[in-house]
N, C-alpha and C positions, 0 to 999 in steps of 0.2 A: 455553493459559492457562486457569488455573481460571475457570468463570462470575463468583465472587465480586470477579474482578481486570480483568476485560473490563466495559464498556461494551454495553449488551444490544443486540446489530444484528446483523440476518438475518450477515452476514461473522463477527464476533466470536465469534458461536454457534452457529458451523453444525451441528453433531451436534446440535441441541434441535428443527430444523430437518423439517418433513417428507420423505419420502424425494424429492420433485416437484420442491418447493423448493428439496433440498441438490442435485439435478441442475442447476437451474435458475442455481445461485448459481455451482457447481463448473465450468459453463460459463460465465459469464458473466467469472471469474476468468479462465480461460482467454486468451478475446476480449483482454479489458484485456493480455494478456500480448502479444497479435499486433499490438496496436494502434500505428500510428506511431509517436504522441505519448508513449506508456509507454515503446516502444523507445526514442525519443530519450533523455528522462531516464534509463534506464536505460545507455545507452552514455555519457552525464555521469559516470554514478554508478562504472561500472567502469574510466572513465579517471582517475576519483578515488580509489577505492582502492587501483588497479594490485597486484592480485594477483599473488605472484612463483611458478614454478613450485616444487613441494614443499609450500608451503602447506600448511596444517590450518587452515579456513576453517569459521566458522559461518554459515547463511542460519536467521536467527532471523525465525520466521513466514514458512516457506517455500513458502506453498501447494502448487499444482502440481506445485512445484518445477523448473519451465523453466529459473529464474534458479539453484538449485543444480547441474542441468546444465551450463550456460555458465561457474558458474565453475569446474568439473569440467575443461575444457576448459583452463581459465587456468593451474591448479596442475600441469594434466600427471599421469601414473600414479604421480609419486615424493608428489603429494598428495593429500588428502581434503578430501570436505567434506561437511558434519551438515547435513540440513535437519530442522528442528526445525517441527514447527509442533502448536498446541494441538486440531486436529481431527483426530482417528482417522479420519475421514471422508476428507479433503484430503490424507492422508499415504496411504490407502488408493490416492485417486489418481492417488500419485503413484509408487507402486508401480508400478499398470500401466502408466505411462508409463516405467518407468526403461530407462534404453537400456544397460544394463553396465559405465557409466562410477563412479568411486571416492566415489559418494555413497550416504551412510550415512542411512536417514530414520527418525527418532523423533518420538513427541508428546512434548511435554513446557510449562512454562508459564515464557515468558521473564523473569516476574517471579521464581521460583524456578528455576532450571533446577539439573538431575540432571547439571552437570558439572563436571571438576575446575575447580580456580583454577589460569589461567595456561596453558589448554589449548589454546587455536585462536592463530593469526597474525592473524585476524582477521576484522573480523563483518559481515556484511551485515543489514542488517532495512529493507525496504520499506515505508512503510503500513500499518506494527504498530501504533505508539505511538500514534496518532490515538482506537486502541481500548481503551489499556489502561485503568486506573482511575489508575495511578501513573506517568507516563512516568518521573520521575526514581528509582522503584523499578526500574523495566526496563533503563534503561542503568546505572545499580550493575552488575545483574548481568550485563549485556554486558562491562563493563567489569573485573568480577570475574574472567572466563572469558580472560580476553583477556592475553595476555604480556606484560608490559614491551616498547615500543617497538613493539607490533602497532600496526595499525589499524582503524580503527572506522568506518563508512559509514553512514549512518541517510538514508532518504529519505521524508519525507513532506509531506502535503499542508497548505498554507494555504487552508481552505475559502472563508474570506473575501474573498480575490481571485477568489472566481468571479464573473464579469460578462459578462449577454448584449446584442448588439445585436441589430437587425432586428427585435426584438418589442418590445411597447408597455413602455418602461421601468416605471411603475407597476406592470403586471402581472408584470414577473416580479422587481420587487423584493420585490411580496409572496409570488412562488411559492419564489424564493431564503431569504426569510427565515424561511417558513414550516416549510422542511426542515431546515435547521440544528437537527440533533438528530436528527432523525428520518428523513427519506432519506438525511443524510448522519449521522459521527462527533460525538458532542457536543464533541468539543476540536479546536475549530472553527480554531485557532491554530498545530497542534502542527510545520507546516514550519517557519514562522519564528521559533518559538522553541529550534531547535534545538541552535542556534549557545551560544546564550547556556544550556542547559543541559551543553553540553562543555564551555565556558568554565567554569560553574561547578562542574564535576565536576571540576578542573583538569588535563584534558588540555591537550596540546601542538599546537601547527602544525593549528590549526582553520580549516578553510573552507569556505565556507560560497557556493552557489550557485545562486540559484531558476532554475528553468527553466518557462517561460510555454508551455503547453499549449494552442494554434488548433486549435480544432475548425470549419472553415468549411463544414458541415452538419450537418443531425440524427439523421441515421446513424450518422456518425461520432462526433457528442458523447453519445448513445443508450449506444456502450459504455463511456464514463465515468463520466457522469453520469446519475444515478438518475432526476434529475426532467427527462431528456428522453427519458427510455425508456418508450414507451405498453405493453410487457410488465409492467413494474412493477406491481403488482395495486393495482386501484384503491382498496381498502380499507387498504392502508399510507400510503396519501395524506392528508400532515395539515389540507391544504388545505380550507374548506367547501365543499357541495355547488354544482357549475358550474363552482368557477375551474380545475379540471385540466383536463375539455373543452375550454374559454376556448381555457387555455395550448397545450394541444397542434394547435389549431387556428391558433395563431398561427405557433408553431413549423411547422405545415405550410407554412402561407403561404409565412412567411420562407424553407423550404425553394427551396420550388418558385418565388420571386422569385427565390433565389442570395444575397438579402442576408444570411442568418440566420448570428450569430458566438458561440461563445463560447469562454471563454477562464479558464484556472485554471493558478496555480502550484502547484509541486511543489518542492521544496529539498531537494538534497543536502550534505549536510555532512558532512566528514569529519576524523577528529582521530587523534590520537598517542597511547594509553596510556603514562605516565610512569614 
């Protein structure tokens, strides 16, 4: 996607990105790919779209492109499938991961995309929309690309349901409220309002499905979430000077007690072009 259309965040823009940092991000994507709690939502998400073999599938902001491989796998050699995603960088590699199967990888920006009307069976987009400037300019255009009668799958985050225990609630309602914008997507909202943008796009046979993400330690919530990751460079910390020390001293604690939880939905929805 064009800078001018994205939300300015190390993810959004990673080509602007130092070479250190776009290693740093480009694995970090990765992780989130191997992680349980992503795999779960993501096996929601492909029992909800149910990919038919032959398929012509778009994965709109496909990173890595792990998730265009798998559903490579779904459509079979009689289908294809486009991973599109707006970094030259993340498409670069996902080149050197491609393993020979019938995905086709371009950059391109899912607010405008460079394809026909009516062209895929159906779309996949992860944890796009959170970033774009427009959500309801990005599913037009998913929606534009998409046949009569395909299907449409969109999954993203409600940042607002993130909630920890085992640390001093005060502190990390300030360390939570603090990043809202800033470690995390400014459209703090965009899982749960998903539904009600298919709805009003007037698609068909919309549903809609949050899945609740347990992270019961901080290793594990480290590859989700930004602000339990002590890699995260201390200078994108919007926090004032001590409360991230504070924080991350808590979250050890809580570690190393076994009590430390958190916890974030994720919503997939999926609809009917009409």
């Amino acid at each position: 996607m064009k800078p001018a259309q994205m939300e300015r965040t190390p993810f959004s823009d990673l080509d602007s990105q130092s070479s250190e940092m776009t290693t740093m991000l480009l694995a970090a994507l990765e992780a989130m790919g191997r992680h349980p709690e992503i795999r779960r939502v993501r096996r929601t998400a492909m029992e909800a779209l149910h990919p038919e073999p032959g398929a012509r599938l778009l994965d709109a902001g496909s990173g890595a492109g792990d998730v265009s491989r798998w559903l490579a796998t779904k459509v079979g050699p009689a289908g294809e499938v486009i991973a599109l995603d707006h970094s030259a960088a993340t498409i670069a590699a996902a080149l050197q991961q491609h393993d020979g199967s019938n995905v086709h990888y371009l950059t391109g920006d899912v607010c405008a995309m460079k394809l026909p009307a009516d062209s895929v069976d159906g779309v996949w987009c992860e944890r796009v929309l959170q970033h774009v400037t427009s959500a309801d300019a990005a599913i037009t255009e998913l929606i534009r690309v998409t046949r009569p009668g395909g299907r449409i799958c969109l999954i993203d985050t409600d940042w607002e349901s993130l909630s920890f225990d085992g640390v001093p609630p005060r502190l990390a309602a300030r360390v939570v409220q603090s990043s809202h914008g800033k470690l995390t997507p400014k459209h703090l909202d965009m899982g749960r309002t998903l539904r009600r943008r298919l709805v009003d796009a007037h698609l068909t046979n919309v549903t809609a499905t949050p899945v609740t993400c347990l992270f019961s330690d901080p290793a594990s919530a480290a590859v989700v979430l930004p602000m339990v990751n002590p890699s995260v460079p201390a200078e994108t910390w919007p926090t004032p000077p001590g409360i991230r020390a504070k924080w991350f001293t808590q979250v050890e604690a809580a570690g190393t007690r076994g009590d430390f939880l958190a916890v974030l939905t994720i919503w997939v929805v999926t609809a009917t072009v009409a």
